[in-house]
C-alpha positions as CSV (number, residue, x, y, z in Angstrom):
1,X,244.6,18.4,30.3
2,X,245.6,21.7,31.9
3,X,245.4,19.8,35.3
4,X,247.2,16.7,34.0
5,X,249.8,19.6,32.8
6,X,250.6,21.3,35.7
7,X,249.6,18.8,38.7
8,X,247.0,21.3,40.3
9,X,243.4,22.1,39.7
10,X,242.4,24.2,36.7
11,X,240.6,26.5,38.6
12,X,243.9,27.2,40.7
13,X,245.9,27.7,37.9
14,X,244.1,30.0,36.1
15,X,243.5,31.8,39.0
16,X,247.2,31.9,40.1
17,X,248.8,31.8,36.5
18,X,246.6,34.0,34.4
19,X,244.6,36.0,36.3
20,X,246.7,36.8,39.3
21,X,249.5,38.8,37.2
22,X,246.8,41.0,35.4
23,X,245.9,41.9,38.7
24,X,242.1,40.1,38.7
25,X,241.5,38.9,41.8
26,X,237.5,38.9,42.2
27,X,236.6,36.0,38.9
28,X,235.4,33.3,39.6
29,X,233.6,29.7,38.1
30,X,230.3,30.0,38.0
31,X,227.5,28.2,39.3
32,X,224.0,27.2,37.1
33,X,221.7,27.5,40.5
34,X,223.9,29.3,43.0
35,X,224.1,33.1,42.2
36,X,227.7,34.2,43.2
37,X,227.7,37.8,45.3
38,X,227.0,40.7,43.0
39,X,226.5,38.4,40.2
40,X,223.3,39.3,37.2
41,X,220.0,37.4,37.8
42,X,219.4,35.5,34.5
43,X,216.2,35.8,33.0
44,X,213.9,34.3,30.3
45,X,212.2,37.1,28.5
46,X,208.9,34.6,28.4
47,X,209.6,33.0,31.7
48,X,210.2,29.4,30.6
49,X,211.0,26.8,32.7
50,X,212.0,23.4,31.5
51,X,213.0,19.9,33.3
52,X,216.1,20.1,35.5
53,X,218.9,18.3,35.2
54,X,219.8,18.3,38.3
55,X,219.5,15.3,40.7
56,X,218.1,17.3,43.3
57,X,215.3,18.4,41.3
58,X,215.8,16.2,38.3
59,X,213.2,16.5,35.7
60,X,210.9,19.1,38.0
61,X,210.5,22.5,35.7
62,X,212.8,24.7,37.0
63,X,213.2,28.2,35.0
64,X,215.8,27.9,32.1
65,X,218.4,29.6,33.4
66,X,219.3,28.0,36.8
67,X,218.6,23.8,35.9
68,X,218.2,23.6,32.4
69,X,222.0,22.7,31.4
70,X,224.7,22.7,33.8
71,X,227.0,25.7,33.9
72,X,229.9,23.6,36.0
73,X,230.3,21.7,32.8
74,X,231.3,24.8,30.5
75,X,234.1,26.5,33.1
76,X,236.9,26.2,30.7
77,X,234.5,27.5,27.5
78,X,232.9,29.9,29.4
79,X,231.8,28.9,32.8
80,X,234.1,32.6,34.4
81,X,232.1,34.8,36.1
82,X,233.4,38.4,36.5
83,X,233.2,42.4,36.1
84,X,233.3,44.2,33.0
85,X,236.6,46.5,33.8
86,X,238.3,42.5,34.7
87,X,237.3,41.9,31.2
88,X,239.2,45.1,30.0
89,X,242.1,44.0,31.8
90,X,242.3,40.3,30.6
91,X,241.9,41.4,26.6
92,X,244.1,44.5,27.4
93,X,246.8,42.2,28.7
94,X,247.7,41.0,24.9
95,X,247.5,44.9,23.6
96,X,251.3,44.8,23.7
97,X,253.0,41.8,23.0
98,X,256.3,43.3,24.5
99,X,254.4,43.9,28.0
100,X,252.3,40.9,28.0
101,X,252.7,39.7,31.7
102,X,251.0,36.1,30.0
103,X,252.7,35.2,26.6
104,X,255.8,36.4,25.5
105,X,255.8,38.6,21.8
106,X,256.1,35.4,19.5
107,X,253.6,33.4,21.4
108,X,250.9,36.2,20.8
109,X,252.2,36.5,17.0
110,X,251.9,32.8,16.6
111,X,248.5,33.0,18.6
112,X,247.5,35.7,16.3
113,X,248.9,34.0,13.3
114,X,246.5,30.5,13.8
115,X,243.5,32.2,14.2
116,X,243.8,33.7,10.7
């Protein structure tokens, strides 16, 4: 929807749109079996695998956290990799609705005001 919207890709608009003007220049989509530079390694605490779903390696056990389930298909739920002090910024950035580089004062109170 958000590419139909604004006639780019999603990635590029968030980037440019929401992210860009809070200063966060370093998030990024993430990847389920390509680790991005200075991301976590994901572990199992019992060292599971199960089948990939990949095509690569489709079906072949594969630990749980890189084949398991596809990242790619989460990126607008959840799929943003990035630092803890680019977190700060992004929930910051609705602290003050009069500042708010994103939304202006009665979009956050109407943002506020649906979530109940």
């Amino acid at each position: 929807m958000i590419e139909k919207l604004t006639g780019i890709p999603y990635e590029t608009h968030v980037r440019k749109d929401l992210l860009a003007p809070l200063g966060i220049h370093d998030t990024q989509l993430g990847q389920t079996q390509l680790q991005a530079k200075d991301e976590v390694r994901y572990y199992d605490e019992k060292g599971k695998t199960g089948p990939s779903v990949f095509p690569a390696d489709l079906k072949r056990p594969v630990p749980t956290p890189y084949g398991v389930w596809s990242l790619e298909s989460l990126d607008a739920v959840g799929g943003w990799i990035s630092s803890a002090p680019n977190l700060v910024r992004f929930a910051s950035a609705f602290d003050h609705p009069e500042m708010s580089k994103l939304l202006d004062a009665n979009m956050l109170e109407e943002l506020v005001a649906a979530r109940g």
